[in-house]
Backbone as CSV, one residue per row, in Angstrom:
resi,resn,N_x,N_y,N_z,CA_x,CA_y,CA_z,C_x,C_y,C_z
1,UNK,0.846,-1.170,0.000,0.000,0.000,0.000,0.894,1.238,0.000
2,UNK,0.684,2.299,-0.675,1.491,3.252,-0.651,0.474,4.746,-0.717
3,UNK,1.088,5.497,0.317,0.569,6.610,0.658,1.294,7.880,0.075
4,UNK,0.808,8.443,-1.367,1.760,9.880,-1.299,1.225,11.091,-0.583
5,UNK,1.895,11.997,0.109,1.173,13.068,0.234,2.092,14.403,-0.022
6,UNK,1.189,15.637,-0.377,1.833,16.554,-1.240,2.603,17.591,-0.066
7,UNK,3.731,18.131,0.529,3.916,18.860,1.657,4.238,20.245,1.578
8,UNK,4.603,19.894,0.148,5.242,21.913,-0.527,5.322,21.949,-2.048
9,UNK,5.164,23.094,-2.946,5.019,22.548,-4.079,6.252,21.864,-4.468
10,UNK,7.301,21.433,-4.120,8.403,20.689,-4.241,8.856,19.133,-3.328
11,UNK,7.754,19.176,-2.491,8.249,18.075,-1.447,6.790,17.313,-1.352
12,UNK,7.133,16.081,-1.038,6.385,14.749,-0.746,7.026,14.266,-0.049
13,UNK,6.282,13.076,0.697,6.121,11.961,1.132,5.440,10.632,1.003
14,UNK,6.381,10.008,0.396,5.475,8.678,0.194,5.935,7.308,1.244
15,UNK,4.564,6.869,1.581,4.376,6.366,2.834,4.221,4.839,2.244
16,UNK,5.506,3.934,2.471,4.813,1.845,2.053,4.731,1.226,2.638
17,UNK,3.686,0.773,2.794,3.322,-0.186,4.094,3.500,-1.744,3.125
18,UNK,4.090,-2.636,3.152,4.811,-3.894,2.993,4.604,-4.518,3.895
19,UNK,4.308,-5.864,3.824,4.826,-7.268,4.614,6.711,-7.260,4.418
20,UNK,7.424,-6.751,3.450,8.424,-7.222,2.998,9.567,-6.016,3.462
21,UNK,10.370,-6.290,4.193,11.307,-4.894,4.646,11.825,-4.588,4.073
22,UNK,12.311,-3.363,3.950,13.143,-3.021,2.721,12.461,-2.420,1.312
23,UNK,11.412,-2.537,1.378,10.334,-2.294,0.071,10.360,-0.925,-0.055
24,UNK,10.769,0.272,0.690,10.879,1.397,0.768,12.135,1.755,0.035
25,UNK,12.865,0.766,0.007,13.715,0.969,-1.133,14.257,0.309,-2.224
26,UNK,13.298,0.095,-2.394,12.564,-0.577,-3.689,12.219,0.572,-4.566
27,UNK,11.462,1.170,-3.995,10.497,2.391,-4.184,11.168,3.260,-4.715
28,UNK,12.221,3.863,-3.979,13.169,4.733,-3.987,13.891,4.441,-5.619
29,UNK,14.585,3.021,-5.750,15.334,2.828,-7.344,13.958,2.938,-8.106
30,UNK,12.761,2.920,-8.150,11.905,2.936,-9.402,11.252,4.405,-9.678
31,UNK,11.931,5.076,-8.402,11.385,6.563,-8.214,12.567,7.287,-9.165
32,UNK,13.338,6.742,-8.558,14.815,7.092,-9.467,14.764,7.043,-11.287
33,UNK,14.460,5.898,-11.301,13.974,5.687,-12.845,13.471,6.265,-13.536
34,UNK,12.031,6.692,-12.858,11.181,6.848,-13.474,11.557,8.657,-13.574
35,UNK,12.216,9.135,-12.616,12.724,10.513,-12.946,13.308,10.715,-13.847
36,UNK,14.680,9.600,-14.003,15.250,9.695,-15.341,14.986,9.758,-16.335
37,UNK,14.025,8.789,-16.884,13.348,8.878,-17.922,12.777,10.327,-18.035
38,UNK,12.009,10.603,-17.357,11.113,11.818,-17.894,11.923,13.357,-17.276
39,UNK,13.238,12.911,-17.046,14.237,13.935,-17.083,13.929,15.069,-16.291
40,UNK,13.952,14.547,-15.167,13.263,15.346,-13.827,14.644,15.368,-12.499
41,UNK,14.719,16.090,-12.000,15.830,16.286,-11.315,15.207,16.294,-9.678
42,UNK,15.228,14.842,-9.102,14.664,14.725,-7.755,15.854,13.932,-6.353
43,UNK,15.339,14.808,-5.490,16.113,13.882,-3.921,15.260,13.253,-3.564
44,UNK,15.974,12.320,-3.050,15.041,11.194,-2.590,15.750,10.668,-1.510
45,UNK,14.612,10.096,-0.117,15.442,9.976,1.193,15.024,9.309,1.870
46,UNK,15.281,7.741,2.396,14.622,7.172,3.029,14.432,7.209,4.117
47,UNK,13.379,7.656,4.892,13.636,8.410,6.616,13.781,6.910,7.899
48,UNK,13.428,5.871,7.176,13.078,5.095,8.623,12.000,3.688,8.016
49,UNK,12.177,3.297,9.033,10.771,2.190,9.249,9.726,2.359,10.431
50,UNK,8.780,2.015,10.555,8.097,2.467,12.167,6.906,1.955,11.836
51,UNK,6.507,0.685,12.578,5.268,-0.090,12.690,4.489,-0.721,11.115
52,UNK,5.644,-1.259,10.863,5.690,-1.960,8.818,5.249,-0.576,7.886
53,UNK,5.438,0.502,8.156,5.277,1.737,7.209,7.294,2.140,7.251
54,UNK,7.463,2.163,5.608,8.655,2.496,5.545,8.450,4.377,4.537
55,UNK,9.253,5.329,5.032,8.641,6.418,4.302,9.756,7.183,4.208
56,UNK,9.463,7.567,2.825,10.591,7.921,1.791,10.382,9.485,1.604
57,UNK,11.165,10.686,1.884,11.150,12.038,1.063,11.340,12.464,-0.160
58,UNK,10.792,13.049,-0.840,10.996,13.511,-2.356,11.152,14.345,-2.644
59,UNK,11.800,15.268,-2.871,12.129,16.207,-2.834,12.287,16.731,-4.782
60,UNK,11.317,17.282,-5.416,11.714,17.970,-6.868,12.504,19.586,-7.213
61,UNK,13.312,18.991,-7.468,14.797,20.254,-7.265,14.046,20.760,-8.812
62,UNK,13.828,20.147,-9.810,13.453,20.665,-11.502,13.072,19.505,-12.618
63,UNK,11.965,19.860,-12.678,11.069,18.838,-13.416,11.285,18.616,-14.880
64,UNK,12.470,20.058,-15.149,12.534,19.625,-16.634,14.126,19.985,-16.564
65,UNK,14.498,19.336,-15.954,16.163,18.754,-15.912,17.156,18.656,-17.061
66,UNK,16.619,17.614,-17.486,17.120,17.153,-18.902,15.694,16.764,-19.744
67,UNK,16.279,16.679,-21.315,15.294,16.595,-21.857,14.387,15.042,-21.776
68,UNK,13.146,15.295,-21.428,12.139,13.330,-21.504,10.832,14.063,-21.201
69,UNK,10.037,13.294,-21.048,8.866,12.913,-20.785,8.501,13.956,-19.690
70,UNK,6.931,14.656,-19.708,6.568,15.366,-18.831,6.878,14.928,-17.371
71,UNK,6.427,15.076,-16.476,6.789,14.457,-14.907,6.228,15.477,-14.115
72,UNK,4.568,14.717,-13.709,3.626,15.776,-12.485,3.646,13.863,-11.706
73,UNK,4.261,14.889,-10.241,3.997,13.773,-9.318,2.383,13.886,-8.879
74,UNK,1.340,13.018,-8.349,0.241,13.836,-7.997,-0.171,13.070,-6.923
75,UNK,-1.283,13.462,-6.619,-1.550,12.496,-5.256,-2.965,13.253,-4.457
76,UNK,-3.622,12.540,-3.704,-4.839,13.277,-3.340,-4.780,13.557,-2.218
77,UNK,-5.848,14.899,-2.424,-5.555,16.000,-1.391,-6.664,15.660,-0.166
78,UNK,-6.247,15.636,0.784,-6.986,15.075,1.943,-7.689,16.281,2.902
């Protein structure tokens, strides 16, 4: 299960709740990827584990980095 939420127009948090440890950085190399591709310039930070929720910072430094594919992270607003 994965929780994003939006914290600044540049920062997130995405929240994975796993049976499997470590899945938070999992997350992290496909977050990586998928920036590359669409040539987006992001930090990314794995803060911890705490009660099977592993949660990762995101940080978008510039969305059009290099040249690829558009890149809107999105996520719903609570």
């Amino acid at each position: 299960e994965l929780d994003l939420r939006h914290q600044t127009a540049t920062q997130y948090s995405l929240a994975c709740r796993s049976p499997i440890a470590g899945s938070g950085h999992v997350f992290i190399g496909i977050l990586r990827a998928m920036a590359d591709d669409y040539g987006a310039l992001v930090m990314l930070e794995h803060l911890g584990a705490s009660q099977g929720i592993e949660t990762i910072s995101i940080s978008l430094v510039a969305s059009e980095f290099a040249t690829g594919r558009r890149f809107d992270l999105g996520c719903r607003d609570d």
